[in-house]
C-alpha positions in Angstrom: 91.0 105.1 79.8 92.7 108.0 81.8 94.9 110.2 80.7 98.2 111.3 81.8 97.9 111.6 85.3 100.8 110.5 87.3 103.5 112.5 88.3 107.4 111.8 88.1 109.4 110.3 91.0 112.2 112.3 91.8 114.1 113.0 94.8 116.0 116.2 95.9 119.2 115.3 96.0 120.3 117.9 97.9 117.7 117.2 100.4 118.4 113.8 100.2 122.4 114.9 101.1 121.4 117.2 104.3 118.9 114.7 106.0 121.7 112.2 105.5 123.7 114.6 107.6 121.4 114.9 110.1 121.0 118.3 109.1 117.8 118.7 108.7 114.4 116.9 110.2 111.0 116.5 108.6 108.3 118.9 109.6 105.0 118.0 111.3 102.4 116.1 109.1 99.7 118.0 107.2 96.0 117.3 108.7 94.9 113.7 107.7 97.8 112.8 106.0 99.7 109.8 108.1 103.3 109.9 107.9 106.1 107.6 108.9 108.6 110.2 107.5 110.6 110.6 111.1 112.5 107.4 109.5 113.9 108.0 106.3 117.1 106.3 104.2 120.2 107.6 102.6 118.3 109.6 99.8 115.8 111.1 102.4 112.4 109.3 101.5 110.2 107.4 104.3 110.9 103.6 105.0 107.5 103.2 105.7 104.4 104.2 103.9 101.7 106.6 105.7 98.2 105.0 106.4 95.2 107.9 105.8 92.9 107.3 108.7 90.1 106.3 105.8 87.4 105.3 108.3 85.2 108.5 108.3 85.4 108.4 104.4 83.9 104.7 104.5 81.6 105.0 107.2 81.1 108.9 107.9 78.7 110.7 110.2 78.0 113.3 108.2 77.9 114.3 104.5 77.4 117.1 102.6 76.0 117.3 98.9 77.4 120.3 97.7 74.8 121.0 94.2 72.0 118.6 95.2 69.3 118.5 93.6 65.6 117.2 93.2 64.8 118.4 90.0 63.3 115.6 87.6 66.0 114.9 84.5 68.7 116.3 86.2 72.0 114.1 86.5 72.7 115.5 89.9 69.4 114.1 91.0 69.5 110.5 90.8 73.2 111.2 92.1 71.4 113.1 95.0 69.3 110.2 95.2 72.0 107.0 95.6 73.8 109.3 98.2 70.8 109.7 100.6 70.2 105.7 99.9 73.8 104.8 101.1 73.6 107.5 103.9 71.0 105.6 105.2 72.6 102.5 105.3 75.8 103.8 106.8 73.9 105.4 109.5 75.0 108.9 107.9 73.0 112.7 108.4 73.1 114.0 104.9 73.3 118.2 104.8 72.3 119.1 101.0 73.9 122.3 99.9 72.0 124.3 97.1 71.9 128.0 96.7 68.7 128.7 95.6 66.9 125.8 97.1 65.1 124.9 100.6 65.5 121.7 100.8 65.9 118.6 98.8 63.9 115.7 98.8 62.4 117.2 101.8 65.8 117.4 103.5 66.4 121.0 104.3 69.4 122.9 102.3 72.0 125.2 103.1 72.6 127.5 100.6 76.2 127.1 101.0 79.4 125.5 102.7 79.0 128.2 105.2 76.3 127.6 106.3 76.1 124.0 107.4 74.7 123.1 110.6 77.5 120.6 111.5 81.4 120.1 110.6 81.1 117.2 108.3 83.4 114.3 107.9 82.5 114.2 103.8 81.7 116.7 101.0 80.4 115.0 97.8 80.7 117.9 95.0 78.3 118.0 91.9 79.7 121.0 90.5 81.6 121.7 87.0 84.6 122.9 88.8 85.5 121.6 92.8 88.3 124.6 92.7 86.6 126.9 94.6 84.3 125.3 96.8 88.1 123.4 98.2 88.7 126.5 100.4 85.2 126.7 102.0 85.3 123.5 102.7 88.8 123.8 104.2 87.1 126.6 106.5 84.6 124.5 107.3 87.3 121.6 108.6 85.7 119.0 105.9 88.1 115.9 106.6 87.2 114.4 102.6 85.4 115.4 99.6 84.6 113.4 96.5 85.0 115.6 93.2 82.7 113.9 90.3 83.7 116.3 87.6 85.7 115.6 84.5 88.5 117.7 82.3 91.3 117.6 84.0 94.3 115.2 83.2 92.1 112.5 81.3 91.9 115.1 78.2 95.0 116.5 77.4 97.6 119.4 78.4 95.5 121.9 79.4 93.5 119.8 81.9 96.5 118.4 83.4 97.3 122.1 84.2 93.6 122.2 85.7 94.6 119.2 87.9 98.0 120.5 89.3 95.9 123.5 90.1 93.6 121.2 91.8 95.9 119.3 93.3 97.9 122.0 94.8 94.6 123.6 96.6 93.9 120.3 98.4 97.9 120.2 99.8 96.7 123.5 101.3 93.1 123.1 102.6 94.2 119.9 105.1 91.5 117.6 103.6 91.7 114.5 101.4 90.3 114.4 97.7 89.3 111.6 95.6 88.9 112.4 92.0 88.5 114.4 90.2 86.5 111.7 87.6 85.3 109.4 89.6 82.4 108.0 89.9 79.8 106.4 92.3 81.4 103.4 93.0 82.4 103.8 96.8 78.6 104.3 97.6 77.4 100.8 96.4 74.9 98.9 98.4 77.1 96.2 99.4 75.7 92.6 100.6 75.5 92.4 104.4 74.3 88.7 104.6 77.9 87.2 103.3 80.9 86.3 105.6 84.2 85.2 105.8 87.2 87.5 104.3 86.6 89.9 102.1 87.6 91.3 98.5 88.6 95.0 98.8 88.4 96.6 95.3 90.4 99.5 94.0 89.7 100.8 89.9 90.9 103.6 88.3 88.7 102.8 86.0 84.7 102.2 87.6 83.2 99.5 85.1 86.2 97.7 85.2 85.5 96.9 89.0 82.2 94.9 88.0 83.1 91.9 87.4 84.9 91.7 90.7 81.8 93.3 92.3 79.3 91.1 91.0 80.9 88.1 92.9 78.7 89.1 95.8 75.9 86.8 93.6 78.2 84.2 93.7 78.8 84.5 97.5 82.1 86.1 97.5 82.3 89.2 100.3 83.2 92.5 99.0 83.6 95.2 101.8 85.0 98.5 100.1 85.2 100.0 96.4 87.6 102.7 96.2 87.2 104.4 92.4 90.1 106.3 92.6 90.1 108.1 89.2 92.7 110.7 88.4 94.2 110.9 91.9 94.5 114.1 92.4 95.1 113.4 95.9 94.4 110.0 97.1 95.7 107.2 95.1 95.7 103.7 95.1 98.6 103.5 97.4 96.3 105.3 100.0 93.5 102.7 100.0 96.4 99.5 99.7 97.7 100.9 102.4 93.8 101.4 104.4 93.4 98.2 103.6 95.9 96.3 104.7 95.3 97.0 107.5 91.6 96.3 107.9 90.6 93.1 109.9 88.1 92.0 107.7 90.0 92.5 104.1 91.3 88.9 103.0 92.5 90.1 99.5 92.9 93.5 98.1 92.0 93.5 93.9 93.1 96.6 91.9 92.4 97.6 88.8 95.1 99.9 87.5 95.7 102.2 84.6 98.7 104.5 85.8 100.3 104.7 89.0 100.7 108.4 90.5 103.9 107.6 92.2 105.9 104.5 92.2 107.5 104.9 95.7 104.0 105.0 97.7 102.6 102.7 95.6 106.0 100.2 97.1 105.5 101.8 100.7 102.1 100.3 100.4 102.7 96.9 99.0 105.0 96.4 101.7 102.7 97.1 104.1 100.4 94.8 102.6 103.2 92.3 102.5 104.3 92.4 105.9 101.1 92.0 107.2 100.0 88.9 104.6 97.1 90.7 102.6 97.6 90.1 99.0 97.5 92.5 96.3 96.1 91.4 92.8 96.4 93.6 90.3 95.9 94.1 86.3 98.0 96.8 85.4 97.5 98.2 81.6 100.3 98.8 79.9 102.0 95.6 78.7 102.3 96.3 75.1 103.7 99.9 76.3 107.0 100.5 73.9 109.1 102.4 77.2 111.4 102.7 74.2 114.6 104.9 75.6 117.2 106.8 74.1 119.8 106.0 76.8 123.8 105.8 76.0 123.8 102.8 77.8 123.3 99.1 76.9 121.4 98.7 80.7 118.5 101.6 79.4 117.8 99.5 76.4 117.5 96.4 77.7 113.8 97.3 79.8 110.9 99.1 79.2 108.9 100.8 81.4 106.4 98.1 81.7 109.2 95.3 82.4 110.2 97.7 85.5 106.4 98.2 86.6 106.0 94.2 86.5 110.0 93.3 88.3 108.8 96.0 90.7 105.2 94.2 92.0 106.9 91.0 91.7 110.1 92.3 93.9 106.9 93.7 96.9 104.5 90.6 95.9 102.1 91.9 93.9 100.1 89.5 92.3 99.8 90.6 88.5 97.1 88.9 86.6 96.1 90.1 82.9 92.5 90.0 82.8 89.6 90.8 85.1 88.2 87.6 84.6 91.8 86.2 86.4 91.3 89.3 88.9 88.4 88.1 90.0 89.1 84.5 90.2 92.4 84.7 91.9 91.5 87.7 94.0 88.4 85.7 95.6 90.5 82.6 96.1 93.3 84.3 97.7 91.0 86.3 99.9 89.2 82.8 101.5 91.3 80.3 101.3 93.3 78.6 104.4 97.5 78.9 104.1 98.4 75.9 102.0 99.9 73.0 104.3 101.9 71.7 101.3 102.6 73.0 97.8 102.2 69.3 95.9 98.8 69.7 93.8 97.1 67.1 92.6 94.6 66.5 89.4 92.0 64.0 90.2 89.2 63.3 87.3 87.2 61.0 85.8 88.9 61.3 82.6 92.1 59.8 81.5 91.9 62.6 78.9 91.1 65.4 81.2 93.8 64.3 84.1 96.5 64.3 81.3 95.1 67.7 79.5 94.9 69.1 83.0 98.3 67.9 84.0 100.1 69.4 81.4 98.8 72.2 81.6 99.5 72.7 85.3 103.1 71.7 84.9 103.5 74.4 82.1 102.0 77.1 84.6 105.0 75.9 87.2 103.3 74.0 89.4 104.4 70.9 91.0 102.2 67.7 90.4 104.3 65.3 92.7 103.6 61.6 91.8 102.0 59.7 94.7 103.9 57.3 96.8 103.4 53.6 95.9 101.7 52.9 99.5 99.2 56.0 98.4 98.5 54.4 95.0 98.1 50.8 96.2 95.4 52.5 98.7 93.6 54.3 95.5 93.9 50.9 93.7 91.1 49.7 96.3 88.5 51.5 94.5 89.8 52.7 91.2 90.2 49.8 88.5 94.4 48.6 88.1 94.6 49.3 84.7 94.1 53.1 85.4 96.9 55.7 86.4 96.3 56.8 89.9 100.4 58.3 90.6 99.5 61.9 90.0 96.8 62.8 87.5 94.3 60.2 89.4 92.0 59.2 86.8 88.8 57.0 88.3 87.2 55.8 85.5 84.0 57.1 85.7 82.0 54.7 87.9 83.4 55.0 91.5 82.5 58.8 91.7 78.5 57.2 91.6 78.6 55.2 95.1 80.4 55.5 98.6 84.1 55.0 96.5 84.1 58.6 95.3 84.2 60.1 98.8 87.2 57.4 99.8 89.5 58.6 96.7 89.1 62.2 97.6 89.6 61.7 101.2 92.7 59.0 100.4 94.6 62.1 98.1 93.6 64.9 100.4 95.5 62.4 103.1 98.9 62.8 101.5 101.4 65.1 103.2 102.7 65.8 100.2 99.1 67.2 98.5 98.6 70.8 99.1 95.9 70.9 96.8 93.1 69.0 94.6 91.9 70.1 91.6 89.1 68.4 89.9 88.0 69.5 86.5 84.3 68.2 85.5 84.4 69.0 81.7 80.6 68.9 81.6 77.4 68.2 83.8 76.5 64.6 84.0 74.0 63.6 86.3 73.9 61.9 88.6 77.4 61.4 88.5 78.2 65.0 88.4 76.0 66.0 91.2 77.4 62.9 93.7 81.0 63.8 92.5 80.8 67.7 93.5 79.0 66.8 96.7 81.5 64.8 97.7 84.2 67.2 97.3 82.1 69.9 98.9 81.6 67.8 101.5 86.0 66.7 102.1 86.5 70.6 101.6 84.7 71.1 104.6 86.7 68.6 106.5 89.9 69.3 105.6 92.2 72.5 106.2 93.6 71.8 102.1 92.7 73.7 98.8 89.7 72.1 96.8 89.0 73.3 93.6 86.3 72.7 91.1 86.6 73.7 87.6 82.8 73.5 86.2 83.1 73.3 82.8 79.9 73.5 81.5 79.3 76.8 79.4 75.7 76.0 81.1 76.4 77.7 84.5 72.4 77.1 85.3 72.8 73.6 86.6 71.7 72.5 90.6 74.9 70.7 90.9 76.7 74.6 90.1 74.6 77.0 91.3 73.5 75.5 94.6 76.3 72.7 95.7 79.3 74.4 94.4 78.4 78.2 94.9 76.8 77.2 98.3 80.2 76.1 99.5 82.6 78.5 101.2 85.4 75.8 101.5 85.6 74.8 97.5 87.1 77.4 94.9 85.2 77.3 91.9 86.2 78.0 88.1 84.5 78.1 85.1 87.9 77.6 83.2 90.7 75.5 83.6 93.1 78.5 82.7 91.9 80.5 85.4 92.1 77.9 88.1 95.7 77.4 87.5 96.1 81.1 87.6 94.6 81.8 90.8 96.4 78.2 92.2 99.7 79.3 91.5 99.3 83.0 92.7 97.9 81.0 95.8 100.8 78.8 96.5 103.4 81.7 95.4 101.8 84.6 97.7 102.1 82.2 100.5 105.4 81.1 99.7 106.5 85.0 99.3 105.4 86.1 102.7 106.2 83.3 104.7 110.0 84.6 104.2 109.5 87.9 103.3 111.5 90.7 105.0 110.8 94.4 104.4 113.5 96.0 102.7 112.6 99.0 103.7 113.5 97.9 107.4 116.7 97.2 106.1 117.5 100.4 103.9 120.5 101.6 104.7 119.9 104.9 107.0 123.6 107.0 106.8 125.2 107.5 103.7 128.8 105.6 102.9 132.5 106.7 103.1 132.7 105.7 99.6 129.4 108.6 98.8 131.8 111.9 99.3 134.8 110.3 97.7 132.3 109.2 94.2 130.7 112.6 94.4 133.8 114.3 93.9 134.3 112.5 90.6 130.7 113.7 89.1 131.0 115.7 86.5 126.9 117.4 86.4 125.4 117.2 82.8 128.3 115.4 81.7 129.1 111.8 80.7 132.4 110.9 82.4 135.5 109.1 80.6 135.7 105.1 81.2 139.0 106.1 83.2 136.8 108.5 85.2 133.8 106.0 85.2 136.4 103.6 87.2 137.4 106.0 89.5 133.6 105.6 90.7 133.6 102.3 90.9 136.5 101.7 92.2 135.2 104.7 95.4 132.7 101.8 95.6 134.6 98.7 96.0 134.1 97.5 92.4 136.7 95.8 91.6 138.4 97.1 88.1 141.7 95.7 86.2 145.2 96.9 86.4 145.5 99.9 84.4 147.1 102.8 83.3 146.1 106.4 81.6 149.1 107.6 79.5 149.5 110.3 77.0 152.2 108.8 75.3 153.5 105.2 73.4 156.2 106.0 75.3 154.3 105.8 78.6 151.7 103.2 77.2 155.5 100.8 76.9 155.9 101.5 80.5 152.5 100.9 81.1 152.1 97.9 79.7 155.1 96.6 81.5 153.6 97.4 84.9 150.6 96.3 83.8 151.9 93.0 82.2 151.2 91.0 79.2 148.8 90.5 77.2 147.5 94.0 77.5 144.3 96.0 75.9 144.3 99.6 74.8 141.5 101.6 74.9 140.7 105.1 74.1 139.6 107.2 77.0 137.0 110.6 76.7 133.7 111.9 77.9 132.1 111.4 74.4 132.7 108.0 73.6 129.7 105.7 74.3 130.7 102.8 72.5 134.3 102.6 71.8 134.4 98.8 69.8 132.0 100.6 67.1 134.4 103.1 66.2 137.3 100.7 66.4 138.5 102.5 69.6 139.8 99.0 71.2 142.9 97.2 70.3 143.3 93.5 72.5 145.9 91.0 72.6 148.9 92.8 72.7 151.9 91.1 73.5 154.9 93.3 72.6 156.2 97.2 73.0 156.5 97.6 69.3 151.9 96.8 69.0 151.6 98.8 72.2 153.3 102.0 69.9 151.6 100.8 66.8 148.3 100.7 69.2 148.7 104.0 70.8 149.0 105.6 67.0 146.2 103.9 66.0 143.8 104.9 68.3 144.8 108.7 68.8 144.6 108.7 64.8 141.5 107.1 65.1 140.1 109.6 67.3 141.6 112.7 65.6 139.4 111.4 62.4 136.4 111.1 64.3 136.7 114.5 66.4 136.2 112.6 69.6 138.5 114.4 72.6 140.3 112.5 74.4 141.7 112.4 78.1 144.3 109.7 77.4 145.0 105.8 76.2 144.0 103.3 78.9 146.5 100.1 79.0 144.5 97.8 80.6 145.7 94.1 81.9 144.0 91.5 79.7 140.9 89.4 81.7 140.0 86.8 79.7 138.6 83.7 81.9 134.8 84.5 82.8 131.0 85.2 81.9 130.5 88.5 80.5 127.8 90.4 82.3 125.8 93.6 82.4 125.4 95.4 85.6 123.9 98.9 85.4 121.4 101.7 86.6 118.5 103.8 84.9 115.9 106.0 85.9 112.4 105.3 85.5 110.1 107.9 85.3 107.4 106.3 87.8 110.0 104.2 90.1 113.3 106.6 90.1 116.6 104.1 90.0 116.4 101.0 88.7 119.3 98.3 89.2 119.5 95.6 85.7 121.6 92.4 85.4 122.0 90.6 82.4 124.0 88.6 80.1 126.9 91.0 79.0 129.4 91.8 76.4 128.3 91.4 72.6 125.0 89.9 74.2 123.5 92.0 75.6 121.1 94.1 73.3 121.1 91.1 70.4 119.2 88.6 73.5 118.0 91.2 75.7 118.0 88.6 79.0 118.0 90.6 81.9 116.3 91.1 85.3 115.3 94.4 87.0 115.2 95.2 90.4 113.6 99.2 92.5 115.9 99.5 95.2 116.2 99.1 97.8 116.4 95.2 97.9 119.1 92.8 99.3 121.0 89.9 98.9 117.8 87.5 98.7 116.2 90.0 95.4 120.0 90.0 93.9 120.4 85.9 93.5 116.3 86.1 92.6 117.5 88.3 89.6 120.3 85.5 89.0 117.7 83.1 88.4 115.0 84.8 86.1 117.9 85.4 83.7 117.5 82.7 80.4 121.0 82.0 80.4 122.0 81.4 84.5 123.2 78.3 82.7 126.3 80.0 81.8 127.1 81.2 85.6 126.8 78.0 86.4 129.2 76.5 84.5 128.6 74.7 80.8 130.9 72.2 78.3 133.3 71.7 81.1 133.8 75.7 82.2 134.0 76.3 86.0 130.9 77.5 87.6 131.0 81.9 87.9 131.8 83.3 91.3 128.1 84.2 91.8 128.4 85.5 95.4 131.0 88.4 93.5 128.6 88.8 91.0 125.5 89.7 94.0 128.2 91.9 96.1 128.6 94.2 92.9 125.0 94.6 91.9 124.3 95.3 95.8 127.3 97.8 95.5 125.8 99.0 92.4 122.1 99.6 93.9 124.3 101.4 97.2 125.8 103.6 94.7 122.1 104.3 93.2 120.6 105.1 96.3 123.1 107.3 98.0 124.3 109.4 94.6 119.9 109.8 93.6 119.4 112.0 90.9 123.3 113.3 90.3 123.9 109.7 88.7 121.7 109.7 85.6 123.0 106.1 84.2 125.5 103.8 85.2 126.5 101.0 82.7 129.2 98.4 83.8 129.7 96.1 80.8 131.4 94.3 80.3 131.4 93.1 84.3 133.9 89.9 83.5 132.4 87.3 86.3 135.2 84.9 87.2 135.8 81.6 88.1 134.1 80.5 92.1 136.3 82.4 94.3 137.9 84.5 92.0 135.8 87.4 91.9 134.2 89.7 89.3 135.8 92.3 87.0 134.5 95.6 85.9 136.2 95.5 81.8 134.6 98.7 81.1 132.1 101.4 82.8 129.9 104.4 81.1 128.4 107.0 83.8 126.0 109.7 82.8 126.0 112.5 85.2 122.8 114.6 85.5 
């Protein structure tokens, strides 16, 4: 496990403010670093990710060894050793560096960077410390280096220090690092025999790439390993990015312990989404507290692992839990065709099975459409009537052993409304077993739909496995039911996700608002503002806020309340009050001058006793008809602003149901975060209430995410609860407001 490695994402707001303006333009880009920076939105950061022009890393012309060695029991020599293997096979010259020795393995050495014969495209260091070797080999115009060497941020404070160090000499030697604490990985003698798409593989972490490695026995192409370790410099965005854009790549599988920077790391699954590569990832973390000690109801209601999963969901990340699902899902999504429908069907020969199967598959959201009566009248030609062919098709047994078998799969995989078959064999039977899973190999390779296998056996050494179903590049084969449905519906859902998807990126928005000076001027930096204050914002915004009044008076609160009109709330109004209902701060329902004075004593007693200052008594015009809702913005130490909706008012922190969006996004990712919310119900209308004016409800938390994006690290947390969503039509409400200035 690594240690703390990843840096904060912040942005300079006062950068962000003057390349809004126009002010100011990005300088050139350092050597080998891509950048897309020329087009950048309202807080100054790129719309598009960089690419690093990774080829000479993967396949370079020349390396350099820097501490080779042939010594017998040394770790740098069998090091020494794999590199001059893989050099080989990459078609690389390979300059050992040593200085005290001639040459290694009969390869002549230069006794240092200096002295090299060539400028090399790769420097692999076996030294305790790649510090000082970084600016030699920036003389030298090394384009990347590989630093092996471990104690930097994986144990503690005082290595992290050793990596910023690091990291701050390869920003100014011009070359790209990977490491420090990496391994081997990246020079693995990978299968040249195997075809088809390929797996690229990306680990933190190098023994947790195995599993995905060793599909190559199983047929499955890998292409590159990128063992990124403590990313000092490149990063898993980097090689997402690379990848993406190579022809060959047909899935990209990552293995992730801690993300360096959130931003790039969205940059690059953009990239990968635009261009249809999927990303599958296991990201530890899960079980991460993320607990905060926000004022606001939004910061308490996600942690940071809820904002790490909405965020790879939001840019199509595939997030799996295990690498046994990594592997599976990955190597499906990489070769399979586009799915021509999304219908899946269960075909066994096992009532049992079929119905196990089903459920199971309808529990993991996938739709199991039940055959039309024309279909199942067809089926009924070879299957017995007294057996259920509408969706799971259960055969019996028997036809799978003669020329039936092949009719029944071709018949289901004939439906236009059948996407994909899945057929679980529980256990080997032959011959049955062996006919059945030829026949399916066989149909796979004649039609353009999803076949898969799920081989139950715990076995795994049976002809009809190893040779029939591993020899086929058409059928996706599982050894567990689980994981089949996993990679199935990560199938169907990547494909549904890019056939509409639409970089948000492209449409950031590029100049900063009228409303951004006018909500600026209301800031208050380091302070939390007053609700009356906090409205002020919103309102700069184009939130909509109630009638109200701040008065300093119960005279003045009569008048107020007047203008305002019956029924009426009161509310006390200061910088230090988080939650005013607690302290008994809010008086509702008041229908007459003499509780508005009554009121108005009340509270300023109430906040006399308590020490809380005050700026004045809000009379506010009573919204009763609505959902209560949460709208409201954090910042997340890996992603920067976060925008949350939820279910509001007394709600919110005792369910805890909301979504979480990274902006930017747009109208599409604001309904998305309507619907993953347990309780839409209530927008929609329930026991006879009107349905909620949803399209309100989107417009404020787009308003909201503007507000996040253009005010960047001035607005610390914004907390609009409750946000009263009215009746369709009628618009939404912003009750109450808390902002937290930084």
């Amino acid at each position: 496990m690594l240690g703390s490695t990843h840096g904060t994402l912040t942005t300079d707001s006062r950068r962000a403010r003057v390349i809004a303006c126009g002010e100011l333009r990005p300088g050139p880009a350092v050597h080998g670093r891509a950048t897309d920076t020329d087009d950048l939105d309202v807080s100054g950061r790129p719309l598009q990710s960089g690419v690093p022009d990774l080829d000479r890393f993967f396949r370079p012309g020349s390396v350099a060894v820097i501490g080779a060695s042939d010594a017998e029991g040394r770790p740098n020599t069998g090091i020494t050793r794999q590199l001059l293997d893989w050099a080989e096979r990459v078609g690389a010259r390979v300059h050992p560096v040593h200085p005290t020795r001639e040459s290694v393995f009969g390869t002549p050495c230069a006794a240092s960077v200096a002295d090299l014969p060539e400028q090399v495209d790769l420097a692999v260091l076996l030294v305790a410390d790649p510090l000082p070797v970084l600016e030699e080999l920036a003389e030298a115009k090394v384009k990347f280096a590989v630093a092996f060497a471990s104690g930097f941020a994986e144990t503690g404070e005082e290595g992290a220090m050793a990596q910023t160090r690091l990291a701050a000499a390869v920003r100014r030697s011009g070359l790209r690092l990977l490491g420090p604490n990496t391994n081997l990985n990246a020079f693995e003698r990978f299968r040249e025999d195997l075809t088809g798409p390929a797996i690229a593989l990306i680990t933190q972490s190098g023994h947790q790439g195995r599993p995905v490695f060793a599909l190559q026995e199983l047929g499955v192409r890998l292409s590159h390993w990128a063992p990124t370790g403590n990313e000092a410099d490149l990063e898993t965005a980097d090689f997402i990015s690379y990848f993406a854009e190579r022809p060959e790549v047909g899935a990209i599988a990552c293995y992730v312990e801690g993300l360096k920077d959130g931003r790039s790391f969205l940059l690059a699954a953009d990239r990968a989404a635009r261009r249809g590569v999927p990303v599958v990832a296991v990201k530890v973390g899960r079980t991460e507290a993320g607990a905060r000690t926000a004022a606001s109801h939004t910061g308490k209601l996600t942690g940071a692992d809820d904002v790490v999963d909405a965020a790879m969901r939001q840019f199509g990340v595939i997030r799996v839990d295990g690498l046994d699902e990594l592997q599976d899902t990955a190597a499906l999504l990489a070769r399979a065709r586009a799915p021509l429908a999304d219908g899946v069907v269960v075909y066994s020969i096992s009532g049992g099975t079929g119905a196990h199967a089903a459920d199971l598959a309808t529990g993991a959201g996938l739709r199991l459409p039940v055959l039309s009566e024309s279909r199942q009248a067809e089926l009924h030609q070879w299957i017995p009537e007294y057996l259920s062919v509408a969706n799971p098709v259960d055969n019996g047994g028997h036809p799978v052993g003669d020329e039936r078998g092949r009719k029944i799969i071709d018949s289901i995989l004939a439906d236009p409304e059948v996407g994909v078959l899945i057929c679980p064999v529980t256990g080997p039977f032959p011959p049955l077993s062996d006919r059945l899973v030829r026949d399916l190999v066989d149909a796979a390779e004649q039609t353009d739909k999803l076949v898969c296998v799920v081989w139950g056996s715990p076995v795994g050494t049976e002809p009809a496995y190893r040779e029939v179903l591993l020899g086929s590049s058409r059928v996706a084969t599982f050894r567990t039911l689980g994981n089949c449905l996993t990679a199935v519906r990560a199938y169907l859902g990547h494909h549904r996700f890019v056939s509409g998807y639409r970089s948000p990126f492209e449409e950031a928005p590029r100049t900063v608002s009228p409303s951004c000076k006018k909500a600026r001027a209301l800031l208050r930096p380091g302070e939390q503002l007053s609700e009356h204050a906090a409205k002020q914002l919103l309102r700069a915004y184009g939130i909509r806020v109630p009638r109200e009044q701040l008065v300093t008076s119960a005279a003045a609160a009569v008048r107020a309340a007047a203008q305002v009109g019956y029924p009426v709330v009161m509310k006390a109004s200061g910088a230090r009050i988080a939650h005013k209902t607690e302290l008994g701060l809010v008086k509702i329902g008041l229908t007459s001058a003499s509780q508005v004075r009554d009121a108005y004593r009340e509270l300023t007693d109430i906040a006399r006793y308590e020490g809380v200052p005050l700026d004045g008594i809000l009379v506010c015009q009573m919204v009763e008809q609505g959902v209560e809702m949460v709208v409201g913005v954090t910042r997340d130490e890996l992603f920067g602003p976060t925008v949350t909706v939820g279910l509001g008012g007394v709600l919110v922190e005792v369910l805890r149901d909301a979504a979480v969006r990274v902006p930017p996004f747009g109208e599409e990712q604001a309904r998305n975060m309507l619907t993953e919310l347990r309780g839409r119900s209530l927008l929609d209308g329930v026991r006879g209430r009107p349905p909620a004016d949803l399209d309100a409800l989107v417009e404020v938390v787009l308003r909201v995410q503007r507000m996040a994006l253009e005010l960047g690290d001035e607005l610390a947390e914004l907390d609009i609860n409750p946000l009263m969503v009215l009746p369709r039509g009628q618009g939404a409400v912003a009750l109450d407001a808390l902002v937290v200035c930084r």
